[in-house]
Residue frames as qw, qx, qy, qz and C-alpha x, y, z in Angstrom:
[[0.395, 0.092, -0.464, 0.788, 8.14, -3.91, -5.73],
 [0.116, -0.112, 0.509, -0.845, 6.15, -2.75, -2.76],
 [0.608, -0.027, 0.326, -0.724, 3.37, -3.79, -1.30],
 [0.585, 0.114, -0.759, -0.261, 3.64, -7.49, -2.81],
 [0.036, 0.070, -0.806, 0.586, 3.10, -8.86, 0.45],
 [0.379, 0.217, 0.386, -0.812, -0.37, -7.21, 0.93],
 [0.559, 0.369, -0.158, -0.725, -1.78, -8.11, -2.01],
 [0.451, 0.147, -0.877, 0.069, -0.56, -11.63, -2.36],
 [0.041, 0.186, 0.765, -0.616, -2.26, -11.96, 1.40],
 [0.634, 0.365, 0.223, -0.645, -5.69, -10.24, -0.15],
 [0.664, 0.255, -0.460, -0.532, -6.23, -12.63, -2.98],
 [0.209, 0.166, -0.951, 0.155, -5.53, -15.39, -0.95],
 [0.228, 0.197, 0.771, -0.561, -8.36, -14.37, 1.37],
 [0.663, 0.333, -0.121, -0.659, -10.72, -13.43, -1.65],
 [0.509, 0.277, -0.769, -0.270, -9.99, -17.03, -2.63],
 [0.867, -0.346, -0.301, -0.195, -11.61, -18.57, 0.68],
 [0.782, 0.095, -0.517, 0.334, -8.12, -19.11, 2.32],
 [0.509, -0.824, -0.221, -0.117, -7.41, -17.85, 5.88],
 [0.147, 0.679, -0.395, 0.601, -4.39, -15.12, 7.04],
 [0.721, -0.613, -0.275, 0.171, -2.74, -15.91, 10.18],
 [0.099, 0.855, -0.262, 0.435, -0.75, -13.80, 12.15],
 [0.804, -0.413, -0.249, 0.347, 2.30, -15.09, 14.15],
 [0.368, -0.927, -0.050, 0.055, 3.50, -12.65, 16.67],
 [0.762, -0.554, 0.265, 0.205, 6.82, -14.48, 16.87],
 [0.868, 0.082, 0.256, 0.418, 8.43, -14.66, 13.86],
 [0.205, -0.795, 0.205, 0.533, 10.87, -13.08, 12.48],
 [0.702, 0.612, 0.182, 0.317, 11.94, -11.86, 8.90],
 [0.359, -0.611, 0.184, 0.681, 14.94, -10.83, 8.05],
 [0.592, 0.804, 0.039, 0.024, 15.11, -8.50, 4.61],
 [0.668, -0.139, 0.207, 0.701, 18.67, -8.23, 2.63],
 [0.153, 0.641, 0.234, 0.714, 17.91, -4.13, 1.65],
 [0.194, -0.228, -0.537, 0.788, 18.44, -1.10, 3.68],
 [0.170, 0.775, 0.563, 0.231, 15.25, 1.09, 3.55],
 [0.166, -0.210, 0.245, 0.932, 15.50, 4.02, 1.73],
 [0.307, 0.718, 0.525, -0.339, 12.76, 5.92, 0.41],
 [0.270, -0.266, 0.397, 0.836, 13.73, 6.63, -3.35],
 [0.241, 0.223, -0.386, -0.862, 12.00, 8.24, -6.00],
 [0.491, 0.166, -0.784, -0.340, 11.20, 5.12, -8.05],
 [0.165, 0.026, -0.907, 0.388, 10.24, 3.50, -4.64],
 [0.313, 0.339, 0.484, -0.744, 7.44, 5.89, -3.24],
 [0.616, 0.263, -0.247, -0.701, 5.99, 5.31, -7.01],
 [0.448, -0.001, -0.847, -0.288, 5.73, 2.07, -7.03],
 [0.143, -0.130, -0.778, 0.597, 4.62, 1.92, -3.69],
 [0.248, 0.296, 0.291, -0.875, 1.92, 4.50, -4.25],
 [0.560, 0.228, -0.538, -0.587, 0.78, 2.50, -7.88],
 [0.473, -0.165, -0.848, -0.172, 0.27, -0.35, -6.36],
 [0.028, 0.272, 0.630, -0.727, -1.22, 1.03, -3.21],
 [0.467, 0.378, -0.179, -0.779, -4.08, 2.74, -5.56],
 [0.363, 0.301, -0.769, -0.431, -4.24, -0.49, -7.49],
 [0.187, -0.074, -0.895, 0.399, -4.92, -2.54, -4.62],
 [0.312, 0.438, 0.485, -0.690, -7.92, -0.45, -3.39],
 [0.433, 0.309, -0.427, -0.731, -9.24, -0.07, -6.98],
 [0.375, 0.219, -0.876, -0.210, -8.83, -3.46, -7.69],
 [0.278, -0.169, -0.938, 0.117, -10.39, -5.29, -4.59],
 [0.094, 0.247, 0.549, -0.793, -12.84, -2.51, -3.10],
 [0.258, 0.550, 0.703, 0.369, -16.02, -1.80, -4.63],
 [0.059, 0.614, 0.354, 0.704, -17.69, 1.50, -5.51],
 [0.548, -0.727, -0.331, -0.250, -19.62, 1.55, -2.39],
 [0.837, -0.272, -0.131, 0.457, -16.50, 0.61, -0.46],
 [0.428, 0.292, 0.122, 0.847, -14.60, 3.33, -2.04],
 [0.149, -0.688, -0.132, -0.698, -17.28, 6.09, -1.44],
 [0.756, -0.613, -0.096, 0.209, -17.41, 4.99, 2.45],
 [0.786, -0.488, 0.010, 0.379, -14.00, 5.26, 2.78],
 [0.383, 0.764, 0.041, 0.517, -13.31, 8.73, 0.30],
 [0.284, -0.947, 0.132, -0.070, -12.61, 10.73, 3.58],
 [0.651, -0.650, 0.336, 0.201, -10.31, 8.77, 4.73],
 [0.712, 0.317, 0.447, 0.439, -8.48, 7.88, 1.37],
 [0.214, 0.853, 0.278, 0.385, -8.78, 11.39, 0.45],
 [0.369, -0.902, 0.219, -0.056, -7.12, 12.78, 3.56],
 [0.715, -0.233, 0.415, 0.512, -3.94, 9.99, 2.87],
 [0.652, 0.510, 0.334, 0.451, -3.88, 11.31, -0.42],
 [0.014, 0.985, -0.021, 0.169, -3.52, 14.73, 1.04],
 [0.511, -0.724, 0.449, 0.113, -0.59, 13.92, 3.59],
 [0.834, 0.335, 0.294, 0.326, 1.01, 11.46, 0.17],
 [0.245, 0.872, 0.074, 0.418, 1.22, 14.99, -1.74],
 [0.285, -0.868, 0.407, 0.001, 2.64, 17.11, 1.32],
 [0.786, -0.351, 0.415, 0.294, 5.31, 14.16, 1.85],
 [0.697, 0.251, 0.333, 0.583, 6.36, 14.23, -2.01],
 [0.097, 0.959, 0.049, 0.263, 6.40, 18.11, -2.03],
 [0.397, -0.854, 0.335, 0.033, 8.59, 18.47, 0.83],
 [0.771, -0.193, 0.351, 0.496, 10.77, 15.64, -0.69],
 [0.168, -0.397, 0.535, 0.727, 11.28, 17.56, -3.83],
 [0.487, 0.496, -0.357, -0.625, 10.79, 17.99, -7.81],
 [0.344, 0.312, -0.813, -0.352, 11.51, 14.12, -7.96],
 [0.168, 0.171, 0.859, -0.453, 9.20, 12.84, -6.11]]
């Protein structure tokens, strides 16, 4: 749950295969979005997982500010939601 999309789309392209983007279409999803507990963690584990997983070291240090500043505004967001978060 979350972010399957992304990651399914990187390994495809680490595999040689090529992402296209059509403007037009349309998806339709059967789930209202809600932003529960259980959600923002899975979201955030596999967000973390994803960069681990497909960046390298080097990649990673480049791009600490910025990573480092989402992780700040992550935190504020799960403070302000609460103790379960």
């Amino acid at each position: 749950m979350g972010n399957d999309d992304v990651i399914v789309s990187w390994l495809l392209r680490l595999m040689g295969y090529e992402i296209y983007c059509l403007p037009k279409s349309v998806v339709y999803h059967k789930y209202k979005l809600r932003m529960s507990p259980d959600k923002f963690h899975s979201l955030e584990k596999n967000r973390q997982a994803l960069l681990l997983y497909s960046l390298k070291p080097s990649t990673l240090a480049i791009y600490f500010p910025i990573i480092a500043a989402v992780e700040v505004l992550i935190i504020g967001y799960a403070l302000l939601r609460g103790k379960a978060y």
